[in-house]
C-alpha positions, 0 to 999 in steps of 0.5 A: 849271131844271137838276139836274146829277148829278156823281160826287164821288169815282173813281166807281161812287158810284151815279150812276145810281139817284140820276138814277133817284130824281130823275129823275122830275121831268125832261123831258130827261137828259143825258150830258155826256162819256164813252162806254161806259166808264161803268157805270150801274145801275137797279134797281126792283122786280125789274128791273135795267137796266145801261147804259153809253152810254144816259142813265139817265133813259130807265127812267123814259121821259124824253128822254136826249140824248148831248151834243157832249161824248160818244164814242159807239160807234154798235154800243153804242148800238144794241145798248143801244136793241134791248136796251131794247125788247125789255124793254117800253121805248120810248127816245127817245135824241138824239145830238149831232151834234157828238159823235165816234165810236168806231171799231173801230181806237180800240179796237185802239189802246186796249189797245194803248197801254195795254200800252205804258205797262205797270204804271206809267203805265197808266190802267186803262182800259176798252179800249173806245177812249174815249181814243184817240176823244177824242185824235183829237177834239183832234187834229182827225182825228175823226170826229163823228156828223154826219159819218155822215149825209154819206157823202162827207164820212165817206169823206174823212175815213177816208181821211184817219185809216185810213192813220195808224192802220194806220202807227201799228199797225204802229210797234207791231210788228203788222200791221193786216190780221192776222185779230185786228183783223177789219176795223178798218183795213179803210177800205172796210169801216169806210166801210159799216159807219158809212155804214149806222149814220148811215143808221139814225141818220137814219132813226130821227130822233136826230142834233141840233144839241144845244146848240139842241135843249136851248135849246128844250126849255128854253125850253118849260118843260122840267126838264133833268137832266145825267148826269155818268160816271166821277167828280170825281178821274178827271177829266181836269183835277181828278183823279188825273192820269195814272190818268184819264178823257179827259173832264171829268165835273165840273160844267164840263163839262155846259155844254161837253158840252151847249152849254147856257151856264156861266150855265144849269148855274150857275143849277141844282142840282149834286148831289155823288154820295157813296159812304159810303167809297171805293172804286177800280178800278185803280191809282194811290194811295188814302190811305184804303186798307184792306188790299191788292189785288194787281195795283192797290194800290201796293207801298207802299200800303194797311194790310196788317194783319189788322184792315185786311184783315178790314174790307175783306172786310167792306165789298167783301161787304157793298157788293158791291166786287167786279168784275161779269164778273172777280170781282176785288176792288176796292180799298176804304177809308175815306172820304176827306174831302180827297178830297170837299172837293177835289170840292166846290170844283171843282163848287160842290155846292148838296146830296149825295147818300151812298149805301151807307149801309147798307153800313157798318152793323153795324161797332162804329166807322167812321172818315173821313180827315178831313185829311191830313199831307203832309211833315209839314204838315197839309192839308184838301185834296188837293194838285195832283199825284199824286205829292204826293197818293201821300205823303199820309197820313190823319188819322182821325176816329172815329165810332160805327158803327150797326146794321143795320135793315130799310132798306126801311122806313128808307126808307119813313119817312124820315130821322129813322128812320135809325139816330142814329148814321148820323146824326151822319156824314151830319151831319159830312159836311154841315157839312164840305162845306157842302151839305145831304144831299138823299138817302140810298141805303140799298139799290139800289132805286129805293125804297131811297133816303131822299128828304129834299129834291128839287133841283127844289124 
């Protein structure tokens, strides 16, 4: 059996603690796309794991499997293992042979594109080169884990990137052997470098042929969860084009991603990961959107009043919205159901899973964008471009809030100790998108979930 946890909104919805709580009951866990540009908490007892490239479901000391579908930055990687033991833990982390590498000129090329495009077109991405690594994977100039663990056939195909990534710096108007970059043009010096992480990679027994390694374990008796990263609207495909990932986090992609079949994902549980608002890094528009962050918020974007302003604060302290190194704000809103109905159609969610629950207690109300008025039609759904989606506007729904309460033992007891009104908005959201709540997030601890049904059922 498969579970799939997929992000249903722009991400940050608390992926992570959710492949915690039902990874338990897992053998293998799979991250499907993406690199380290993800950012998935763990958090139990007085513990805290962060973690960006190694699947979530390694805390729990299960098999994690970087799939075909992943960028995988070899340094991350390691330093992310080390990390791990040298807190007590023992991971068995596998990496798809046919999963591509980041290379330090990625890296370089990413903030460098990035600043090009300007305020614009820029995607706000990470700056860890995870679309520049994914535009050489279509562009069939990559080079793929496998290939580390043959060094002829690394350094034939260094030879062949090295010299147009330096054309390409220098088209910029940089010189690739200025003392900034280090070596990442170097091909010399990125040969030994990835020649000795293969070497590693090897010694350590995790390259697979993933596709057939997840087959067997299948075949065996073993329970396969996928991790998606980032969420449904930064999907390359599905999301808010251009302001996306290079990937597909949405259901489809755990079968492309993993080489495990269409009919093996569809035959599981996809679970919708919802947070009980929205919230956004970065540009691009949000119909939902309270107050206004500069630098992020479009100019014509956001409700600047005073009331909007002080929910804002309200829900970016309660829910802690607030960048972990910068401690810049993050753009925070209302929930946004087009946006949740559009996810739920794209990766035929069969349960949800709402998180920060918690977070709204104590307002007197709580509104949800239950539809959008779109030059002057009303519409269910997000329509197809960005640009359309940017004139959107929200019609509300009104619900009355509920009050704080001590959610460690909410949890404890179950659902029917969840405040009433709380309630009647997982309620609403249920019937809306015609999935059953599995769990509740109520907290960030593993013991702070409301486990109402497990997809292993």
């Amino acid at each position: 059996m498969t579970v799939t946890i997929v992000g249903s909104q722009l991400g940050d919805e608390g992926k992570g603690g959710i492949v915690d709580v039902f990874g338990e009951a897992a053998d293998v866990v799979v991250r499907y796309q993406g690199g380290d540009n993800a950012g998935h908490t763990v958090v139990h007892g007085d513990e805290e794991y962060a973690l960006s490239l190694v699947p979530s479901g390694i805390v729990r000391g299960k098999t994690g499997v970087l799939g075909n579908g992943c960028v995988v930055n070899p340094a991350t990687l390691f330093d992310e293992l080390d990390t791990l033991q040298e807190r007590g833990l023992d991971p068995d982390v596998r990496v798809a042979e046919r999963a591509h590498a980041i290379l330090p000129y990625h890296r370089v090329l990413d903030g460098l594109e990035e600043e090009a495009k300007g305020d614009d077109l820029a995607a706000g991405t990470t700056g860890r080169g995870i679309g520049p690594t994914y535009e050489d994977k279509v562009g069939r100039r990559g080079v793929r884990i496998g290939d580390l663990l043959d060094p002829e056939t690394l350094r034939t195909r260094l030879e062949y990137a090295v010299p147009q990534k330096r054309r390409l710096v220098e088209s910029f108007g940089f010189d690739p052997d200025a003392g900034r970059y280090d070596d990442a043009f170097d091909l010399e010096a990125l040969y030994e470098e990835y020649r000795a992480y293969g070497e590693r990679l090897a010694e350590e027994g995790m390259p697979v042929n993933c596709g057939a390694f997840l087959a067997e374990r299948r075949d065996a008796g073993d329970r396969i969860m996928f991790e998606g990263a980032q969420g449904t609207l930064l999907d390359i495909d599905h999301g808010s084009y251009p302001y996306v990932t290079s990937s597909n986090p949405s259901a489809g992609g755990a079968a492309v991603g993993s080489g495990l079949g269409p009919t093996v994902v569809g035959q599981g549980e996809v679970v919708g990961i919802v947070k009980a608002y929205t919230s956004r890094v970065g540009t691009g528009p949000l119909p939902t959107e309270l107050g206004f962050v500069e630098g992020q918020t479009p100019s014509d974007g956001g409700d600047t009043s005073a009331e909007a302003e002080e929910l804002a604060t309200y829900i970016r302290d309660a829910g802690g919205e607030y960048g972990t190194v910068t401690g810049r704000p993050r753009r925070v809103g209302w929930l946004d159901l087009p946006m949740l109905r559009h996810a739920a159609r794209a990766n035929g969610f069969t349960g949800l899973a709402v998180n920060h629950v918690d977070t709204l207690a104590g307002l007197d109300e709580v509104q949800v964008g239950h539809s959008y008025t779109l030059d002057g039609e009303e519409t269910p759904t997000m329509p197809a471009t960005t640009e359309q989606w940017a004139r959107c506007e929200a019609n509300y729904r009104t619900f009355e809030g509920w009050p704080e309460a001590d959610w460690a033992a909410v949890a404890a007891e179950g659902y029917e100790a969840l405040p009433e009104n709380a309630r009647t908005y997982l309620e609403y959201l249920e019937a809306e998108l015609d999935a059953p709540v599995y769990c509740v997030g109520v907290g960030p601890g593993r013991d702070e979930t409301v486990v109402v049904e497990s997809p292993w059922a």
